[in-house]
N, C-alpha and C positions, 0 to 999 in steps of 0.2 A: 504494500500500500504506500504510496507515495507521502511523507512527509506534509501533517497540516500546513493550512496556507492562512495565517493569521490575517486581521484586518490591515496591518500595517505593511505585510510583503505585499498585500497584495496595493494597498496604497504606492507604496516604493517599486510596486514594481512597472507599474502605471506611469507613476512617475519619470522616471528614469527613463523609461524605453517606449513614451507616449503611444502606450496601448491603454484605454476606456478612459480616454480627456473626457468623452462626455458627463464622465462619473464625478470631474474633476473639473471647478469653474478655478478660469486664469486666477482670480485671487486668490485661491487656495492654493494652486500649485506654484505660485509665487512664492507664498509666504512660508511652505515648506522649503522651499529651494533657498531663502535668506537666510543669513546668517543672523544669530537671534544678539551680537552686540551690535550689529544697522539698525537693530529695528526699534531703539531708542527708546523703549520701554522704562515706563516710571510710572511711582505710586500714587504721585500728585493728581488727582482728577478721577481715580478709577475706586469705582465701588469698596475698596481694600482699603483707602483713605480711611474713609467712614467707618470701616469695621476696627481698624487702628487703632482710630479715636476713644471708640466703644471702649475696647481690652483697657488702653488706656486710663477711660472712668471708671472701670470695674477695680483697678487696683487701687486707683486714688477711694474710691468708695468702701475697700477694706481698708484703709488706712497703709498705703504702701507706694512712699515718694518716689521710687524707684519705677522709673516707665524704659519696658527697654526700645533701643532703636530697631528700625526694621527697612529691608534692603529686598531687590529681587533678586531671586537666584535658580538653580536648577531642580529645587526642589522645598521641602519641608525643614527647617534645620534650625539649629544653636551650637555652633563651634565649640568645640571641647574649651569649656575654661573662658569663654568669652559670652558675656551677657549680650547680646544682639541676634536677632529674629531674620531667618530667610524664609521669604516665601515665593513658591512656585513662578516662574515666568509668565506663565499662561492665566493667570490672574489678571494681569492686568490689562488684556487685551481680548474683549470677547471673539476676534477670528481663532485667535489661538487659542480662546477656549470651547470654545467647539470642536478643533482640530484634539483636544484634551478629551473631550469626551467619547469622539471615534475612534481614537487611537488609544488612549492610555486604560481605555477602560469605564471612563464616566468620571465626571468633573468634580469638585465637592461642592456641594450645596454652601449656603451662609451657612445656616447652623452648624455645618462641618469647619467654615471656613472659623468662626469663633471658637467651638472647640479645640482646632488645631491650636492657634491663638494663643489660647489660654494654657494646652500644655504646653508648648513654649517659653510660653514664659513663666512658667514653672523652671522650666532651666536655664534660664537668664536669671531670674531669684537667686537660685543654688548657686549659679556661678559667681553672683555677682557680690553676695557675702562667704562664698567658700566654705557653704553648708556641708559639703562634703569630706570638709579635713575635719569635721568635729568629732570627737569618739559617739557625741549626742546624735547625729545624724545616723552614726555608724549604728548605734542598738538598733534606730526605728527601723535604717532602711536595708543596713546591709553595705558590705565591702566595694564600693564606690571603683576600684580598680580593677574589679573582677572581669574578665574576659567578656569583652560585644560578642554575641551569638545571633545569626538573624537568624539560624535555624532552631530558634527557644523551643520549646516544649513547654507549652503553658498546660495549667489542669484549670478545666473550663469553672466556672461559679466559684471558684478557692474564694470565702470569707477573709482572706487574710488580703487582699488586695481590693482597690476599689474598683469599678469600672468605669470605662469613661469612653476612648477610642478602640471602636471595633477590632476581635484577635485577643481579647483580654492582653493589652500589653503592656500593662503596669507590673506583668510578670517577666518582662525581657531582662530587664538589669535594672538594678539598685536605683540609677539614675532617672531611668525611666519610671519606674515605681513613685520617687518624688513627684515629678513632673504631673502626671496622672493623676496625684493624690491633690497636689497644690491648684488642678484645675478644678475636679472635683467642689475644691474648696471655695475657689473662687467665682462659681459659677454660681448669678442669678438663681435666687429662689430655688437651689437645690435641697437643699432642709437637710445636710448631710451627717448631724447630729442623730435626727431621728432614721434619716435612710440607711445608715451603717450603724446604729445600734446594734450591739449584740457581736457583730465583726471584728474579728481583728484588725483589719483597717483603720477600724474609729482610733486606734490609739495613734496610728500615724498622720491623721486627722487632726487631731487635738495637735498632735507637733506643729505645724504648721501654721495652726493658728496661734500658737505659743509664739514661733519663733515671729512671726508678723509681727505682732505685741511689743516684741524684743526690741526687732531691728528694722520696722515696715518703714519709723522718721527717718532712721541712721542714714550718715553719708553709707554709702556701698563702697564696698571693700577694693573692688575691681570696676575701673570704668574702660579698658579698653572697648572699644569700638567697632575694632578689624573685621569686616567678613571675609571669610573663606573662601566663594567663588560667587563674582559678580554677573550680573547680564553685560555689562561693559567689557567681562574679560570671556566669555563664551564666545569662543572660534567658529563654532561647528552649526549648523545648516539646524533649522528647528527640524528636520526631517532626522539629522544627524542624533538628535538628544532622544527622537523615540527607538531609531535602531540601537541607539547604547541601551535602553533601558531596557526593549527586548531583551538582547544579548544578558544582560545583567539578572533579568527574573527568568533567564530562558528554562523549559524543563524537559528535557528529553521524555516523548512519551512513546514509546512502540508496546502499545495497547492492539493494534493490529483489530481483530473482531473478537476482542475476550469477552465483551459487554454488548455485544450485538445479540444475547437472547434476552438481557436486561432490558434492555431499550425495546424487544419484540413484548416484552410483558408489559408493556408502559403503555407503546402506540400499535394500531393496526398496521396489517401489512399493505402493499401496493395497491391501492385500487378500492380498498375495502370502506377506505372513510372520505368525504369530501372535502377533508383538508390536510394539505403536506403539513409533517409533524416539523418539516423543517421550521417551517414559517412560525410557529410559536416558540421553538426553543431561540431561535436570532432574537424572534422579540422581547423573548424575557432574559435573554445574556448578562444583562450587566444586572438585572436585581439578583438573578440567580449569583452572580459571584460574589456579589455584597453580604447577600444573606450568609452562603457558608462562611467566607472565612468573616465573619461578625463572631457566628456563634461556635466554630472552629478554633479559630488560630492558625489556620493553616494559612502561610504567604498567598496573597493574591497569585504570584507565576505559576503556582501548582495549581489552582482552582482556575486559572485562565487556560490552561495548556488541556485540562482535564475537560473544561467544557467543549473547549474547542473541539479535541476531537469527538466528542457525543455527540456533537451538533454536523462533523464531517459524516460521522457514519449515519445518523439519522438520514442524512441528504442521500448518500450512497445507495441506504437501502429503501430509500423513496417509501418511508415508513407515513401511515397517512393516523387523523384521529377526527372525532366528532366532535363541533365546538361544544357539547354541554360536556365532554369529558376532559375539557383542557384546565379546569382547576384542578381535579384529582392528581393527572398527568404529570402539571409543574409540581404536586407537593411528593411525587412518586418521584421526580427527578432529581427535586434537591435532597431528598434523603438516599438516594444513590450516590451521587455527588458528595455531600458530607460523611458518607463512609467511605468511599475510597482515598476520599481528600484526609480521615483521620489513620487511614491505613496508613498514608503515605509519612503521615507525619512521624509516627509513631515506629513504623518498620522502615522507610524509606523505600517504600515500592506500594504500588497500586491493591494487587494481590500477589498471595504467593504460590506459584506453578506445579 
């Protein structure tokens, strides 16, 4: 079986070798083809302004002087040890976020865009009083030096951690664990005294708003400013940044037709129903992937690689369904999905042979 054709080769490959331009209007294949430091992108003017602003009152509103700066950049981020906020490129320009949402998987809503936000600057705090050298930090959170793992192993609902961004990821590393907790904290009307009662969380909870207490007036300890990778220093083609990020989540999958009686117990076979099952599973692509790794943990690459091919061989084998069965259908799917996706987490393979 030929190697899936994700959305993005098949974009790049259009691109490139101007096969289905009709699929592709000039200012789209433009603005893949620029370089994303021409395209002069800034945060003055663009909805992200305002959402800024927001994070901004929410911390002066818990009493905490310290607002950190914010920059664009290639992604999500707060530089090890440096109090300042990157946020994604594609933010601030709705072609390119669109181009975000067909490609990377689906954009993040405001309320995502505030919650990223807010963990954030949860690690701009840490950085920026050096919550981390304290033996105090070390009881609540945990050894601060410990190895980055992006392939964590979270255990899903653990009381000991709070929740906040989908994957439970306040279980990845100590640092994260803060950050997580401090948005938590910091978040509008989250009532998180009474929502972690009972938790082991509440006690890392209460830290935070101790250490606020403390030092929310204080000068901050570190004011460096530096980010790490600007849109001014971005070389490479906005088409260039979705093949690195491929390449980077990529997941080898040679599933071949292991799941092809799975999928036959899901959807009727050829002919049988008046609608290709392909056609609902494209439509529900990106909630389907939100939802597992939300309630998984499992990396987006592996729950994008996994769909994808369910969705090549649904097409292959011209699988058909009735529209009153396509609620059953998708919730048949995503609990296929969510087991193979926590096989893979936990063995590191789909099934075993």
């Amino acid at each position: 079986m030929p190697p899936v054709q994700t959305d993005l080769m098949r974009e790049k490959h259009s691109t490139e070798h101007g096969e289905g331009r009709g699929r592709l209007s000039p200012q789209r294949e433009a603005l893949l083809q620029a370089r994303i430091k021409d395209l002069s992108l800034r945060l003055a003017g663009t909805p992200l302004e305002r959402h800024i602003a927001q994070l901004h009152a929410e911390l002066e509103a818990r009493g905490i002087s310290f607002k950190p700066q914010c920059y664009l950049s290639d992604e999500w981020g707060c530089p090890s040890g440096v109090p300042v906020i990157g946020l994604p490129f594609y933010l601030a320009d709705p072609n390119l976020l669109s181009i975000e949402a067909d490609l990377g998987g689906g954009a993040e809503s405001e309320a995502e865009i505030l919650m990223y936000l807010r963990h954030e600057a949860g690690h701009a705090f840490n950085y920026a009083y050096r919550l981390y050298e304290s033996e105090e930090w070390l009881r609540v959170f945990g050894d601060y030096s410990r190895p980055y793992r992006d392939d964590y192993k979270p255990q899903p609902f653990s009381r000991r951690y709070v929740t906040h961004i989908s994957g439970w990821y306040a279980q990845k590393h100590p640092d994260e664990d803060f950050a997580e907790t401090f948005a938590v904290w910091l978040t509008p009307g989250s009532d998180w005294a009474r929502r972690y009662q009972g938790w082991g969380a509440l006690r890392k909870l209460q830290y935070v708003d101790e250490i606020v207490k403390r030092l929310g007036r204080t000068e901050p300890l570190v004011n460096l400013n530096t980010p790490d990778l600007t849109t001014e220093e971005m070389e490479g083609t906005v088409l260039d940044h979705y093949r690195q990020r491929e390449l980077d989540e990529k997941v080898d999958v040679e599933l071949r037709n292991a799941f092809d009686q799975s999928l036959e117990d899901i959807f009727e076979g050829p002919g049988e129903a008046p609608v290709r099952a392909e056609t609902l599973v494209r439509a529900e692509r990106q909630r389907l992937m939100a939802l597992v790794s939300q309630y998984s943990g499992v990396g987006r690459g592996v729950v994008r690689a996994l769909v994808d091919h369910l969705l090549e061989r649904t097409s292959d084998m011209n699988l058909t369904l009735h529209p009153d069965d396509s609620r059953e259908a998708i919730c048949r799917l995503v609990s296929l999905v969510t087991v193979l996706s926590m096989n893979y987490l936990y063995t590191d393979r789909f099934f075993e042979e």
